[in-house]
C-alpha positions in Angstrom: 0.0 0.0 0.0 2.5 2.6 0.9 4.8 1.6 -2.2 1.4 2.5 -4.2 1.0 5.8 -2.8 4.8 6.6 -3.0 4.6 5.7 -6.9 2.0 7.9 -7.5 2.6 10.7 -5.8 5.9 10.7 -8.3 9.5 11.7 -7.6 10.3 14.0 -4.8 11.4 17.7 -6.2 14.6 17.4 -4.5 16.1 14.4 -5.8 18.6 14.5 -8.5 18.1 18.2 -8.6 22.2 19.8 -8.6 20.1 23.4 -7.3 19.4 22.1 -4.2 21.7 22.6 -1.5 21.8 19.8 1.4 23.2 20.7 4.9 25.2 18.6 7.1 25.8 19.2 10.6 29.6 19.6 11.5 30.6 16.7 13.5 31.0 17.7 16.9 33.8 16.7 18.9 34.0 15.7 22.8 35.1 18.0 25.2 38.9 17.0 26.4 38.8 15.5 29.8 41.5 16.8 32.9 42.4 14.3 35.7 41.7 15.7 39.2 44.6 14.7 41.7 45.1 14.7 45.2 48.6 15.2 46.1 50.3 13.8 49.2 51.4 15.7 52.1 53.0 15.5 55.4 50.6 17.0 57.6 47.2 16.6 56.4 45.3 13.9 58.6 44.4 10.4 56.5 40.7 11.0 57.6 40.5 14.6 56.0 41.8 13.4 52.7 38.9 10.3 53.3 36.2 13.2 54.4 37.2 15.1 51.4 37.2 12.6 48.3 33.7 11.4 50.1 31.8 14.6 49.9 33.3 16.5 46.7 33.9 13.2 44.4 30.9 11.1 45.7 32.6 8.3 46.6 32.1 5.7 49.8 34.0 5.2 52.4 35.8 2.3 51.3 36.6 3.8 47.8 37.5 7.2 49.5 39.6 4.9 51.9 41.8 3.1 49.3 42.1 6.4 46.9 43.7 7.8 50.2 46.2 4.7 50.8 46.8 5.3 47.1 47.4 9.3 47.8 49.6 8.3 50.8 52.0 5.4 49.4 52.5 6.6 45.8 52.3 10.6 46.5 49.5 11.2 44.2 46.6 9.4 42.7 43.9 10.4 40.5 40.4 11.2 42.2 38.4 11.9 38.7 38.5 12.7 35.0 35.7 15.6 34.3 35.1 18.3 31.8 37.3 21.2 32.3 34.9 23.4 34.5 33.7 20.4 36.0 37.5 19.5 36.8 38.2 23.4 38.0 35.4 23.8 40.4 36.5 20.9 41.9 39.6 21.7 42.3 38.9 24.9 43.9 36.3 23.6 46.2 39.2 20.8 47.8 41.4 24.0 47.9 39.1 25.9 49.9 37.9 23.3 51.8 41.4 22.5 52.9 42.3 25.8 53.7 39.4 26.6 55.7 40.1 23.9 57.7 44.0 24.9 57.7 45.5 21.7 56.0 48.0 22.0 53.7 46.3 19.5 50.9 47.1 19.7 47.2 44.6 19.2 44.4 45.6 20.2 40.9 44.3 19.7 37.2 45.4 18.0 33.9 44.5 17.2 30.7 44.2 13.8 29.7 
């Protein structure tokens, strides 16, 4: 039935016809990703680093535990990967959060 109807309603205007101009959407690329890292430190207590990655990066307290160990043996470990103002805001919330508190923690940025 709808081959029937498609037959005689004839060819469509726009095929075939070099006039007719077609857009395409550009392709649009992903967003590049930056690593948010807790550094390691000397004097900031084991339970702040765990209090921290458990209320800025959502994790539980076993997860925020074994990032921590990760933090304190290796010097550094990587907490997340977000967008760029994702990755900034949290950054500057652990900053702030740290210094309010007057811990000398270190969270930094970098692209993937």
């Amino acid at each position: 039935m709808i081959e029937k109807l498609i037959k005689m309603a004839g060819p469509r205007e726009d095929e075939g016809d070099p006039s007719v101009v077609v857009e395409t959407r550009p392709k649009t690329k992903r967003p590049p990703l930056y690593k948010v890292m807790l550094l390691n430190d000397d004097y900031t207590p084991m339970e702040f680093v765990v209090a921290v990655l458990e209320r800025f990066f959502g994790m539980n307290h076993a997860e925020a535990f074994e990032i921590m160990l990760t933090v304190h043996k290796k010097g550094l470990a990587v907490v997340g990967v977000f967008s760029h103002e994702i990755a900034e805001t949290k950054v500057a919330q652990v900053m702030d959060f740290a210094r309010r508190h007057q811990h000398p923690l270190q969270c930094t940025m970098e692209k993937e």
